[in-house]
MIRO-218966 format. One record per residue (C-alpha): x, y, z. Coordinates in steps of 0.25 Angstrom, whole numbers, plus 5000, padded with zeros to 4 digits. Example, Ala and Ser with C-alpha at 12.3 -4.5 7.8 and 13.67 -1.06 7.14 Angstrom:
<recs>
504949825031
505549965029
</recs>
This chain:
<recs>
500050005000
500450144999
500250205012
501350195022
501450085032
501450205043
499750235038
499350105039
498650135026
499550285025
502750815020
503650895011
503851055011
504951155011
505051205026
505451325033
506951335040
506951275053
506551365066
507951355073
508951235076
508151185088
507351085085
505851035087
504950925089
503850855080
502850775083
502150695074
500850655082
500050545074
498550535080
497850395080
497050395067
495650385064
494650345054
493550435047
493150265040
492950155046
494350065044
494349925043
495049845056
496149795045
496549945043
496449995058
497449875061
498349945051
498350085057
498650015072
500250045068
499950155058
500350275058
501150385048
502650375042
503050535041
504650595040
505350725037
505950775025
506650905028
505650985035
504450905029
503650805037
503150725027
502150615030
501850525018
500550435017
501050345006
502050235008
503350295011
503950195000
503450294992
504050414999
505450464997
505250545011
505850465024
504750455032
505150365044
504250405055
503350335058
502050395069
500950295071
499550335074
499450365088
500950395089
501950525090
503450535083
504350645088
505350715080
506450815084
506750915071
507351055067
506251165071
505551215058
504451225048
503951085044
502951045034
502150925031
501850845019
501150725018
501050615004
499650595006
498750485001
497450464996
496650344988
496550384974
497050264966
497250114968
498150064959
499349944959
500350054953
500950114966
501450254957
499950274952
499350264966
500250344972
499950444961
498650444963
498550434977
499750504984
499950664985
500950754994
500350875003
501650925004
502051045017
500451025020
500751065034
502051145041
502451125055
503451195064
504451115073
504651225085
506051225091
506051155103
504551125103
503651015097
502751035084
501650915082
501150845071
499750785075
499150705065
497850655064
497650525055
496150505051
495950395041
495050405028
494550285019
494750295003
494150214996
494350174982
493850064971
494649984965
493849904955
492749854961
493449864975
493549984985
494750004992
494950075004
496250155009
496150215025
497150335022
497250445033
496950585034
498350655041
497850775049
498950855053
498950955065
500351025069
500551075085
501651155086
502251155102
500751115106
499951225097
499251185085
499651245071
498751265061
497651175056
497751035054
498050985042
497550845034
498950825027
498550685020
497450735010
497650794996
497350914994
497451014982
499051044986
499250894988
500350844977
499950704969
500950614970
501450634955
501650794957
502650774970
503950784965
504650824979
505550754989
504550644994
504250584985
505350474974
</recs>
């Protein structure tokens, strides 16, 4: 399958100069999921050890829903639902991009599905590592069914809605932000011809 082990089923931008020498904290705060369809007991026993892969390229937190064989990016972090991972980095302006997913073609050829189906929000959100201080990354999976036919047979994907919050040294900022939908700035799969992609 396409989507990345870390899913179960299943960001890069030009950032400002770092704030200082001292260095931050970020948080990346994965909340349980839920499910806005009922999901059948195979899948739910899937998602027990699910959770989302996600790694940094320069000052880019880039968080792919496709499997990373397919991503030139490292992403070797691995925060399952339910779960926290830490790190210590330069203070600065981040941004976020995320290689979303969605079910538009089911096909045998891997290079027309991902065509199809994947796309890039690139530096969909920023984020500011404070020196000395801690900036989290709340995020809020909430699964969808897409269904498709293929021939006389419906095929349904559980794919998950990423809704991003950022709490900068215990204030929110901004408004949260969905980062796994395509939207009209989303770049297909075919028109991304940056670092992320081979």
């Amino acid at each position: 399958m396409l989507l990345g082990a870390g899913l179960g089923l299943a960001a890069v931008g030009l950032a400002t100069p770092a704030l200082g020498q001292q260095n931050g904290t970020l948080v990346v705060d994965l909340k349980a999921y839920t499910s806005n369809a009922k999901m059948p007991k195979n899948v739910q026993k899937e998602l027990v050890h699910a959770g989302i892969h996600w790694g940094l390229v320069d000052n880019a937190l880039v968080i792919p829903m496709v499997n990373q064989k397919f991503v030139k990016a490292e992403t070797p972090y691995l925060t399952r639902f339910g779960e926290q991972k830490s790190l210590e980095l330069k203070a600065g302006r981040y941004t976020i991009t995320c290689i979303g997913y969605e079910v538009r073609s089911r096909s045998g050829d891997i290079d027309k599905v991902l065509s199809q189906n994947a796309f890039f929000n690139n530096d969909i959100m920023t984020f500011t590592v404070l020196p000395g201080k801690m900036t989290t990354l709340e995020i809020s999976p909430v699964y969808e069914a897409e269904s498709k036919w293929v021939m006389l047979s419906k095929f349904t994907m559980f794919l998950p809605d990423l809704k991003v919050r950022v709490v900068e040294h215990g204030t929110p900022k901004g408004e949260d932000v969905v980062i796994s939908q395509r939207t009209a700035k989303s770049v297909a799969w075919d028109d991304y011809h940056g670092p992320l992609k081979f």
